[in-house]
SEMARMI-454209 format. One record per residue (C-alpha): x, y, z; residue number from 1; residue in three letters. Coordinates in steps of 0.001 Angstrom, whole numbers. Example, Ala and Ser with C-alpha at 12.3 -4.5 7.8 and 13.67 -1.06 7.14 Angstrom:
SEMARMI-454209
{{12300,-4500,7800},1,'Ala'}
{{13670,-1060,7140},2,'Ser'}
***
This chain:
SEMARMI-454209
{{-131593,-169589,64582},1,'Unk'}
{{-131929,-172952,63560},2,'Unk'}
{{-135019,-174571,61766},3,'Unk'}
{{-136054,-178613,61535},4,'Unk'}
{{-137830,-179538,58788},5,'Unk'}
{{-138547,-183190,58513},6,'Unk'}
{{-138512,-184357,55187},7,'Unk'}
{{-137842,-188103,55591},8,'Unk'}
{{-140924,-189781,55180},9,'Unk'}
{{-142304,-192089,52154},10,'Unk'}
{{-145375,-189528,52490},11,'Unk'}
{{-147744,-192933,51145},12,'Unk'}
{{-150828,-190807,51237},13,'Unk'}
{{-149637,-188847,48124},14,'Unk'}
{{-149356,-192078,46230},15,'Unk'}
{{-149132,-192682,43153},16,'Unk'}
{{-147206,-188991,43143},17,'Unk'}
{{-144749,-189911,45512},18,'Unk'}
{{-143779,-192930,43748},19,'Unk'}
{{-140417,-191876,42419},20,'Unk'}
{{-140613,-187993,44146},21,'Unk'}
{{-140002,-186676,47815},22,'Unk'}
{{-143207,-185228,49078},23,'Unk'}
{{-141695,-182348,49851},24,'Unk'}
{{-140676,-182000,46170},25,'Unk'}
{{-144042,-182335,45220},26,'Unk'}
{{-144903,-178953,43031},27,'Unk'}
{{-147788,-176675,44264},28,'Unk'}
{{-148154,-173380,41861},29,'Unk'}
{{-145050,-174627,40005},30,'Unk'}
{{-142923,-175196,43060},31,'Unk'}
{{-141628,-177555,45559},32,'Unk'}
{{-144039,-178029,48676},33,'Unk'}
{{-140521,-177332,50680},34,'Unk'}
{{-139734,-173902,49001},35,'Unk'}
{{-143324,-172850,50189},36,'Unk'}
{{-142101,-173386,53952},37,'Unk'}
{{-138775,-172143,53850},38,'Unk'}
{{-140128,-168826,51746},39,'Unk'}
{{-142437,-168199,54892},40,'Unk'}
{{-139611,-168731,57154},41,'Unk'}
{{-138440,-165251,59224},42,'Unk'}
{{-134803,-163804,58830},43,'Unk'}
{{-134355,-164942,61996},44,'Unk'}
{{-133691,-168352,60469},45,'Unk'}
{{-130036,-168385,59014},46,'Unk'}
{{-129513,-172515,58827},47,'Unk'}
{{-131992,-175158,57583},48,'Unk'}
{{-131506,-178927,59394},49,'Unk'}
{{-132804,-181181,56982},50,'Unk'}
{{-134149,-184520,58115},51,'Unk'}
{{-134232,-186482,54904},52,'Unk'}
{{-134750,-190309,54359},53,'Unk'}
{{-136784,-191697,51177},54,'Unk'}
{{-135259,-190092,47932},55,'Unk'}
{{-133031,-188332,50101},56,'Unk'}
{{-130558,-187921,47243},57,'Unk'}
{{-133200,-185656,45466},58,'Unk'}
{{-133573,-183223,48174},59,'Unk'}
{{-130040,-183136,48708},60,'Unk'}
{{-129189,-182106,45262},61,'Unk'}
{{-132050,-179327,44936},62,'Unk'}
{{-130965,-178022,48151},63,'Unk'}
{{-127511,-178208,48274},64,'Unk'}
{{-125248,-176479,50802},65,'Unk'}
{{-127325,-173043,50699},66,'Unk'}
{{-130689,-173478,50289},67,'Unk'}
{{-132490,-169831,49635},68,'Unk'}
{{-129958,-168159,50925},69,'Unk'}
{{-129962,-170382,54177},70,'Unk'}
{{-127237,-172926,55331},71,'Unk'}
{{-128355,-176314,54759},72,'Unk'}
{{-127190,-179457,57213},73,'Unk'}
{{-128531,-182517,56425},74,'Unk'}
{{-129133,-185434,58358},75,'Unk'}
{{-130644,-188690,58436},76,'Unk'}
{{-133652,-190548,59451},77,'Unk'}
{{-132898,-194075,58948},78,'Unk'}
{{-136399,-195309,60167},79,'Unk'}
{{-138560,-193367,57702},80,'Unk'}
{{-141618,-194762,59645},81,'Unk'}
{{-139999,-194161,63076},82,'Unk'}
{{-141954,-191024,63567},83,'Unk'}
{{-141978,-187131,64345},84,'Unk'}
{{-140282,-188179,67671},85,'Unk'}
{{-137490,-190072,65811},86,'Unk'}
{{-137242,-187321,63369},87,'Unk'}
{{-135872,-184783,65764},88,'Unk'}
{{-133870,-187215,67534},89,'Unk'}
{{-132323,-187974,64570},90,'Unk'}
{{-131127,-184382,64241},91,'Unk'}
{{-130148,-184128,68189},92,'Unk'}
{{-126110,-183921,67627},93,'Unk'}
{{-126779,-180423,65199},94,'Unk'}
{{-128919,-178648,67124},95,'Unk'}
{{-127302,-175896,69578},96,'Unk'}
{{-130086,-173572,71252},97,'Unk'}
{{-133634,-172302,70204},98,'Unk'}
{{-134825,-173389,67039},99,'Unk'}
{{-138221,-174330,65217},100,'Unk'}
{{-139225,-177542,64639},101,'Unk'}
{{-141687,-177479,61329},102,'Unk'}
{{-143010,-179724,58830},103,'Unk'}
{{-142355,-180139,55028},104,'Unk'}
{{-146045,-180789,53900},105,'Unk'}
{{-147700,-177697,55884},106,'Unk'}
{{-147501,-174515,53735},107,'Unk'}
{{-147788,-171445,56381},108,'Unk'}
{{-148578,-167813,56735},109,'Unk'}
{{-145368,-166298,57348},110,'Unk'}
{{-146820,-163335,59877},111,'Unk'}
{{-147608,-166382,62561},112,'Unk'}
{{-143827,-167601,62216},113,'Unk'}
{{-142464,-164387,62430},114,'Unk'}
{{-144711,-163596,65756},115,'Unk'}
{{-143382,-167741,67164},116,'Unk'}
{{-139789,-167040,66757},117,'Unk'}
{{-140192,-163702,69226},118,'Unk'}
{{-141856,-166456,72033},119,'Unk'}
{{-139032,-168083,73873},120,'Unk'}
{{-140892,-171052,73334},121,'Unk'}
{{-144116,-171386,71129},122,'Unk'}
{{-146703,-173626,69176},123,'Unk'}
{{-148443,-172218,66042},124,'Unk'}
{{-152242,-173519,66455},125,'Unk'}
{{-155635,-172836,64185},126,'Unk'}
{{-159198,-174119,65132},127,'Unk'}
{{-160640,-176830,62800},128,'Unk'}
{{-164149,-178212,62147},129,'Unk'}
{{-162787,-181382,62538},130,'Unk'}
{{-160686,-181718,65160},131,'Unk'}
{{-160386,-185463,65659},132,'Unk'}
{{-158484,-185672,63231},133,'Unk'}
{{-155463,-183776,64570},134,'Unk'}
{{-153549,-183240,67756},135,'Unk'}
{{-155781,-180880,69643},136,'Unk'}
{{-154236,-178170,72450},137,'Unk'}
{{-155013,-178033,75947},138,'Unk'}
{{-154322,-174930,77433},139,'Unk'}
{{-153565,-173748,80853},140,'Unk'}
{{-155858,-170965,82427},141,'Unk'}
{{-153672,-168871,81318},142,'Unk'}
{{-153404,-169435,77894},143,'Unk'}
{{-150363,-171546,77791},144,'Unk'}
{{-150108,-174831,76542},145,'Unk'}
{{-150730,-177547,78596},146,'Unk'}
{{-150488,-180442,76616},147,'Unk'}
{{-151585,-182273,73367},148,'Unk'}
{{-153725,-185262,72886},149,'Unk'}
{{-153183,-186790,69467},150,'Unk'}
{{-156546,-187441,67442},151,'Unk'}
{{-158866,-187646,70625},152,'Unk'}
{{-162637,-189276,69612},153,'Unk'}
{{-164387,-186776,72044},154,'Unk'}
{{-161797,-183477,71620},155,'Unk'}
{{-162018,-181249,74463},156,'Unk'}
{{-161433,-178122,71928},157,'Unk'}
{{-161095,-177446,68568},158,'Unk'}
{{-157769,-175739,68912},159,'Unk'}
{{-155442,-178229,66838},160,'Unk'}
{{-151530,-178796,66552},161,'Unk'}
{{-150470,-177773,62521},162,'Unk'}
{{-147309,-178058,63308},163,'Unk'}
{{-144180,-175101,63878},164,'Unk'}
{{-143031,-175102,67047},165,'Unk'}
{{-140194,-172976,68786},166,'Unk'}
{{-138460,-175183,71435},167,'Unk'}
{{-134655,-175637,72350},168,'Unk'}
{{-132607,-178274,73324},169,'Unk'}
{{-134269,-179151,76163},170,'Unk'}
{{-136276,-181107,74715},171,'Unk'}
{{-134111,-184125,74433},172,'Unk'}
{{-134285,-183922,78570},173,'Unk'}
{{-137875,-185922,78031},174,'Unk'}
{{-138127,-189571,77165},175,'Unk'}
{{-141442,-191032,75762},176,'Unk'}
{{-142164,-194731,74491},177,'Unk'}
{{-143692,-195602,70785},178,'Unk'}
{{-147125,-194641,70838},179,'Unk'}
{{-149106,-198142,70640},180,'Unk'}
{{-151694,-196644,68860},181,'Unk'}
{{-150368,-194875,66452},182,'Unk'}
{{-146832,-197169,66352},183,'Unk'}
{{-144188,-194603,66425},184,'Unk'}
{{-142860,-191787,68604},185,'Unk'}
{{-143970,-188564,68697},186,'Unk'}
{{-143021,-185258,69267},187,'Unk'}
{{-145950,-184129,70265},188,'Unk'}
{{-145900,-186247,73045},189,'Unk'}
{{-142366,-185064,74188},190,'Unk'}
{{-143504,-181268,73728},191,'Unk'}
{{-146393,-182058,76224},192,'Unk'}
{{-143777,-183253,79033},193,'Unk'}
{{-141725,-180738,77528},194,'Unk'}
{{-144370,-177735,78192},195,'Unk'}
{{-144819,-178735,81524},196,'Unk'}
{{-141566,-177183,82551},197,'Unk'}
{{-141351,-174502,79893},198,'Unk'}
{{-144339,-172185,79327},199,'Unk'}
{{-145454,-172373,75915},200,'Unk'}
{{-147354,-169654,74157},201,'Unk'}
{{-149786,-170893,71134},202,'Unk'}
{{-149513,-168364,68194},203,'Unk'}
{{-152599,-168734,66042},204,'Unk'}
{{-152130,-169111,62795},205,'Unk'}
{{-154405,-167683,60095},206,'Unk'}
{{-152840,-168928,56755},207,'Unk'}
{{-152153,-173114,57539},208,'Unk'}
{{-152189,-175223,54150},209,'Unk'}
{{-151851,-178722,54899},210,'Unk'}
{{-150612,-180772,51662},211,'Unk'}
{{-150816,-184469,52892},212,'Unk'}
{{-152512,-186210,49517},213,'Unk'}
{{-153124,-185561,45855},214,'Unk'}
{{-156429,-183666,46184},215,'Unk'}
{{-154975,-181170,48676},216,'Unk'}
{{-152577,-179732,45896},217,'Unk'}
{{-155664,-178438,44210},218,'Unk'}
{{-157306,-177121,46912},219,'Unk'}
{{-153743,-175185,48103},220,'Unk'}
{{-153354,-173670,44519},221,'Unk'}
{{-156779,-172231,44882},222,'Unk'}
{{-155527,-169803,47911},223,'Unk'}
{{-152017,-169642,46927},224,'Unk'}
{{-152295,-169198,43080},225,'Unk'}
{{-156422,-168916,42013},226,'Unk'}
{{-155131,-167372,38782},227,'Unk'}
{{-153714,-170821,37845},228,'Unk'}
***
């Protein structure tokens, strides 16, 4: 099984850290936000599809061919503002059946992904106190996903997208513009079309450690490494 982890971005909200290093090179308990993710990854995973961009030439060269005992293909995101959307476009011609679709700042429990990959086709999900601020689930009556609306003022639920999904390549079947309010495409919107055809169980996840700006290093050493 195949997994996408996009890795492109300039990741500007972990300035001035990101200034000369990838955000998902960024350390947390004295490694690499990306080893975090692919440590947490199941066996099932044998090949790692690396959507790279700014400082690409970093990840590339602590990754190399084999990353953790993985197969690493690399490809790349010339827009690095283009979006989620245009991140798994980008990595359209590699992709050959099921696979997960993940992010390289969001440090999970690897119990949830091991329980996704057995879905044919899955979302990993946790409830938040702020949902707003995220791309909350709607779910069908029964218990599928129905869609997901990103960053909704009034949220109907405080179920919330974190990223990991299981999907295959169907999923290049569904067109969707640029969002206008957010200014670039998203995959979120493309798994909502997407789920409408193909059920889609949500796995919750209990361990999700988002790592988007400086502060949130701290705050992830505290649960991953409190004797630090």
């Amino acid at each position: 099984m195949q997994c996408v982890i996009i890795c492109a971005g300039k990741g500007t909200r972990m300035l001035p850290l990101t200034e000369s290093t990838p955000k998902p090179l960024i350390e947390v308990c004295g490694k690499p936000i990306l080893q975090h993710v692919v440590e947490a990854l199941p066996e099932e995973v044998t090949e790692l599809v690396l959507v790279v961009g700014y400082l690409q030439e970093q990840i590339r060269t602590h990754c190399g061919e084999t990353y953790l005992g993985k197969k690493v293909t690399y490809v790349e995101q010339e827009n690095f503002s283009g979006g989620t959307g245009d991140a798994l476009l980008c990595a359209k011609g590699v992709l050959t059946d099921r696979f997960l679709f993940m992010y390289a700042d969001d440090i999970h429990g690897a119990a949830a992904l091991k329980e996704a990959v057995q879905h044919e086709h899955a979302i990993l999900a946790t409830h938040s106190e702020s949902p707003e601020h995220f791309g909350v689930l709607i779910q069908n009556e029964d218990g599928t996903l129905q869609g997901i609306i990103e960053k909704p003022k009034d949220p109907p639920s405080n179920f919330i997208n974190i990223g990991g999904f299981v999907l295959d390549t169907h999923i290049f079947e569904y067109t969707v513009a640029v969002s206008e309010e957010h200014g670039e495409l998203l995959v979120t919107d493309m798994f909502t079309q997407y789920a409408q055809d193909y059920p889609v169980d949500v796995v919750p996840q209990d361990l999700w450690i988002p790592v988007g700006k400086p502060e949130d290093i701290e705050k992830a050493e505290v649960v991953l490494c409190p004797e630090k």
